[in-house]
N, C-alpha and C positions, 0 to 999 in steps of 0.2 A: 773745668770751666766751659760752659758754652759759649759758644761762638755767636755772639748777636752780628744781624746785619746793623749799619752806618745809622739805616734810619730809625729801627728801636734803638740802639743807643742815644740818638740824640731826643727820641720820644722819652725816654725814661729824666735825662738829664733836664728837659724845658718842663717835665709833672714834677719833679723832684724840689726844681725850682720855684716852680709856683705854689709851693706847701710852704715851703720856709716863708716865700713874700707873704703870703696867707698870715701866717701865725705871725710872723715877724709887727705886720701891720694890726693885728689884732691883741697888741701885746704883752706875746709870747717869745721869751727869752731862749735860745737854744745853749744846751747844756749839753757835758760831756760826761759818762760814767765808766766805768770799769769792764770789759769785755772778758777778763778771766777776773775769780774770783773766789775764796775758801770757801762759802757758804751759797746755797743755791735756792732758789722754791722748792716748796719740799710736795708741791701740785703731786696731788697720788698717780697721775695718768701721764702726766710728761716725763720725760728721763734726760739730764745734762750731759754732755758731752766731758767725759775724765780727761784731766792734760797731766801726766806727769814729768818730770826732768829726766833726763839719761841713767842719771843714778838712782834716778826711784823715792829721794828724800825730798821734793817737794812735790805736792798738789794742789789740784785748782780744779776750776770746773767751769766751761766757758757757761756765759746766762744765756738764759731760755725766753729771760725778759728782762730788761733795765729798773724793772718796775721797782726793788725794794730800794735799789740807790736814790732813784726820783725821786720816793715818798722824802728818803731823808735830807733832801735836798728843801723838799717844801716844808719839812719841819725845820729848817735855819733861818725861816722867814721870808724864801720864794711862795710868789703868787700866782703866776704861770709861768709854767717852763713846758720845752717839748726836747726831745731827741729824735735824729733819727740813728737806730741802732742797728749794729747788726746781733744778730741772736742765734742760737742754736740749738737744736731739738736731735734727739734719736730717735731713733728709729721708724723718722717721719720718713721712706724711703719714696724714692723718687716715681710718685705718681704724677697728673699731669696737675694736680694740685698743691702737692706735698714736695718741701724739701728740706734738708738735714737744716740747709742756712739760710736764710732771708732777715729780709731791710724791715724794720718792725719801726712804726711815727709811734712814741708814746708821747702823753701830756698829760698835764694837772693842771686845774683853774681852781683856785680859794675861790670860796665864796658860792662856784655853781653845785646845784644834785645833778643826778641822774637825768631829771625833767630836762632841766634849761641845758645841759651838754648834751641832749639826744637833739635837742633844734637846733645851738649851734652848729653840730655835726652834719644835721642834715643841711643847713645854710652853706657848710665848706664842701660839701662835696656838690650840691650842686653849682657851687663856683668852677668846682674840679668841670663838670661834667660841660659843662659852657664853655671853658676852654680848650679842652681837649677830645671831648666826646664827638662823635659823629653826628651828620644832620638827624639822621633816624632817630640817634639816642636822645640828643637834644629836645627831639619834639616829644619823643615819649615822656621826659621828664617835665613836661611844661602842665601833660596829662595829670587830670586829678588821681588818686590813688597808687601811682608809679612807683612814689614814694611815698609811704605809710607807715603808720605806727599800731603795733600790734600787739597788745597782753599776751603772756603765755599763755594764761589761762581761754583768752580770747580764742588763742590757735588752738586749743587743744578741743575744747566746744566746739568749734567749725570742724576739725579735720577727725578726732574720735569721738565724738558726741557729748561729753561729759571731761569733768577737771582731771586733776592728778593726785589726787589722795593714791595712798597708797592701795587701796582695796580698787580703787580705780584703775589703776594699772596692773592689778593682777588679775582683772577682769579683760583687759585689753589685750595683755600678754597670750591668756588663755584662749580669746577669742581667734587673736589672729594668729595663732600658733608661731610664736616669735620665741620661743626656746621650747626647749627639747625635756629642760628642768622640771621637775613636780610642782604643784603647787606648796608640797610642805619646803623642797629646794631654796623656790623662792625664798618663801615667807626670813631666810638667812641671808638672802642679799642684800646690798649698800641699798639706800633707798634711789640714788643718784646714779647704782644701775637699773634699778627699773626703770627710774625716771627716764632715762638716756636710751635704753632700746626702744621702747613704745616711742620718743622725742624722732629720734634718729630714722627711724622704720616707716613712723606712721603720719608727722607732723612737719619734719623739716623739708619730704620732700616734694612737699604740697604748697608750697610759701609762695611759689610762683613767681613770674616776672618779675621782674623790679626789683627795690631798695626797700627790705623790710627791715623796720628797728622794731624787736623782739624784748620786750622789756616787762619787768614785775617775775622774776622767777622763784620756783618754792624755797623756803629758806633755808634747806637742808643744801641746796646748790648755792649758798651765798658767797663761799672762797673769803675774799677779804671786803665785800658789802656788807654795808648794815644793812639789817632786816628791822622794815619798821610796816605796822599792821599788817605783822602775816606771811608780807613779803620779801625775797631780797632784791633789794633797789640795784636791779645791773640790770645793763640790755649788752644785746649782742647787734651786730647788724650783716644782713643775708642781701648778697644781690644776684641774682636769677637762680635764689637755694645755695650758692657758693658764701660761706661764710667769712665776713673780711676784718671783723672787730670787738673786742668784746671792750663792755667799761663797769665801771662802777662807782655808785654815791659809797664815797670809801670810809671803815670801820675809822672808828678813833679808839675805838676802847680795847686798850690795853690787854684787860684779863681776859674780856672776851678773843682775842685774835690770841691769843696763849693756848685759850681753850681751844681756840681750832687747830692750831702750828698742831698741839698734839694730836687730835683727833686726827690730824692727816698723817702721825709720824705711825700711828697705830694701821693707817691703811696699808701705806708703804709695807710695813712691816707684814701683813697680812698676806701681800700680795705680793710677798718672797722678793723684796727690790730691795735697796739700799738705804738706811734710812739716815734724813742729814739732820742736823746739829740745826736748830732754832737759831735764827738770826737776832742774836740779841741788841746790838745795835739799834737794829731797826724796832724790837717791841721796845725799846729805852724812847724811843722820836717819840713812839705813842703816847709813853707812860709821862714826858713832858711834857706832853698837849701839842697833840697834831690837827692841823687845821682843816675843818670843814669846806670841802674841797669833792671834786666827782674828777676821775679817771677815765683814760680810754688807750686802749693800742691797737691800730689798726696794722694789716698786714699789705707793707705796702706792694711786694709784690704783687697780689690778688688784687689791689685795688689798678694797678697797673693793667693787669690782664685785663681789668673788664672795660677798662676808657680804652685800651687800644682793640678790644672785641679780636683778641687773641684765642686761641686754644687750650692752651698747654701753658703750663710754667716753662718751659723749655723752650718761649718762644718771646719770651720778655724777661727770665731772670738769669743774671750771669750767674749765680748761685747752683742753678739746678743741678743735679748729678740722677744717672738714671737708677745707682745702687748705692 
């Protein structure tokens, strides 16, 4: 555990607080889920932390997100609900951004997309930023384009000249010499790794200043978004290039999110990891009719760091560990 000073503890406990009054007034009902768990996301790129008992006969796996409980929660006929949770990732090792555990605010609103949860969101944090941000911050955010909303495709025209087809990014790849791989190599990769070194290399670390909400992504990157004209409806959101959020105008349909669970159990697999068992619970919410609704979890230590203009995770989260 790190050793916070008196007055980030009490900084973290009066932001903490004003999230709940936030949602609470807005409302949003706080809910509890289950911190260990049999079944996990089966996300190809994140890995859950194993728990077993002394004798070995039972398992669990603590979550990486609260997210599949939430959803099932809003299929019993909640309309907004939030947590804050704590969560667990491997092999996130102790960078000044990265940590194995941290406090993760998820929510669900019936009724909103992607659109109207990317304004809300920006409406709560500029609450955040008013009360807790510094005079300098304050006034940058009162600045037009501070906080802005931005296409992928928009980013990826401004910062590599052209979209993200796939011949596009193995033009971009080749250009900037951003692997080592042949063009026939490539032509065998995920699409979502091309997409993500050219994203990562060439695009995110040009975002600049401020609070960017990074929204409309190709549908091959959709996760649990519907994809409607093209795209999938999720934003992410970047503040000075540090990423603190992702959300999504979330899938209802059933076979389709079947199709993906597997499609991701085949990555797993591919990619010599563990592969878990479909959460069927959760495709059952679906297949009863799950409600038209947009998601978000933001990472609340990161959004910490940036109101206290901190350095390091090691300087605002009791979580951090440096191995």
């Amino acid at each position: 555990m790190v050793s916070l000073s008196k007055d980030t503890l009490i900084f973290r406990s009066k932001v903490i607080r004003k999230v709940r009054e936030i949602l609470w007034r807005d409302g949003f009902l706080e809910v509890d889920t289950p911190t260990l768990k049999p079944i996990v996301g089966m996300e190809p790129y994140l890995d859950p932390f194993e728990v077993r008992s002394p004798n070995g006969k039972e398992k669990g796996y603590l979550i990486t997100s609260p997210e599949y409980s939430l959803k099932q929660m809003m299929a019993k006929g909640m309309t907004r609900i939030f947590e804050l949770a704590h969560t667990f990732r491997s092999g996130e090792m102790g960078s000044e951004f990265h940590s194995k555990e941290f406090l993760m605010l998820e929510l669900y609103a019936k009724g909103m997309n992607d659109n109207s949860l990317r304004h809300y969101i920006e409406t709560f944090l500029r609450e955040l930023i008013h009360s807790f941000g510094k005079e300098e911050v304050q006034k940058k955010a009162a600045t037009p384009d501070w906080i802005r909303h931005l296409s992928v495709e928009e980013a990826f025209v401004k910062n590599v000249g052209h979209g993200f087809s796939r011949d596009d990014l193995f033009e971009t790849i080749e250009k900037h010499k951003l692997s080592t791989s042949s063009l026939t190599e490539l032509t065998n990769w995920q699409y979502e790794d091309l997409f993500f070194l050219v994203f990562l290399n060439l695009v995110e670390p040009k975002l600049g200043e401020g609070i960017v909400f990074l929204y409309d992504y190709p549908p091959e990157c959709a996760a649990l978004a519907r994809v409607v004209d093209g795209v999938a409806k999720r934003f992410e959101i970047y503040w000075d290039g540090l990423e603190l959020a992702n959300a999504f105008y979330e899938l209802t349909d059933a076979k389709e999110q079947r199709k993906r669970f597997k499609e991701e159990q085949e990555l797993r697999a591919k990619l010599g990891k563990e592969v878990f068992a479909m959460d069927e619970n959760f495709l059952q919410c679906l297949e009863n009719g799950f409600p038209e609704c947009a998601g978000i979890s933001i990472g609340m230590d990161r959004l910490l760091l940036k109101l206290s203009e901190k350095h390091g995770l090691g300087e605002i989260s009791p979580y951090w560990m440096e191995v």
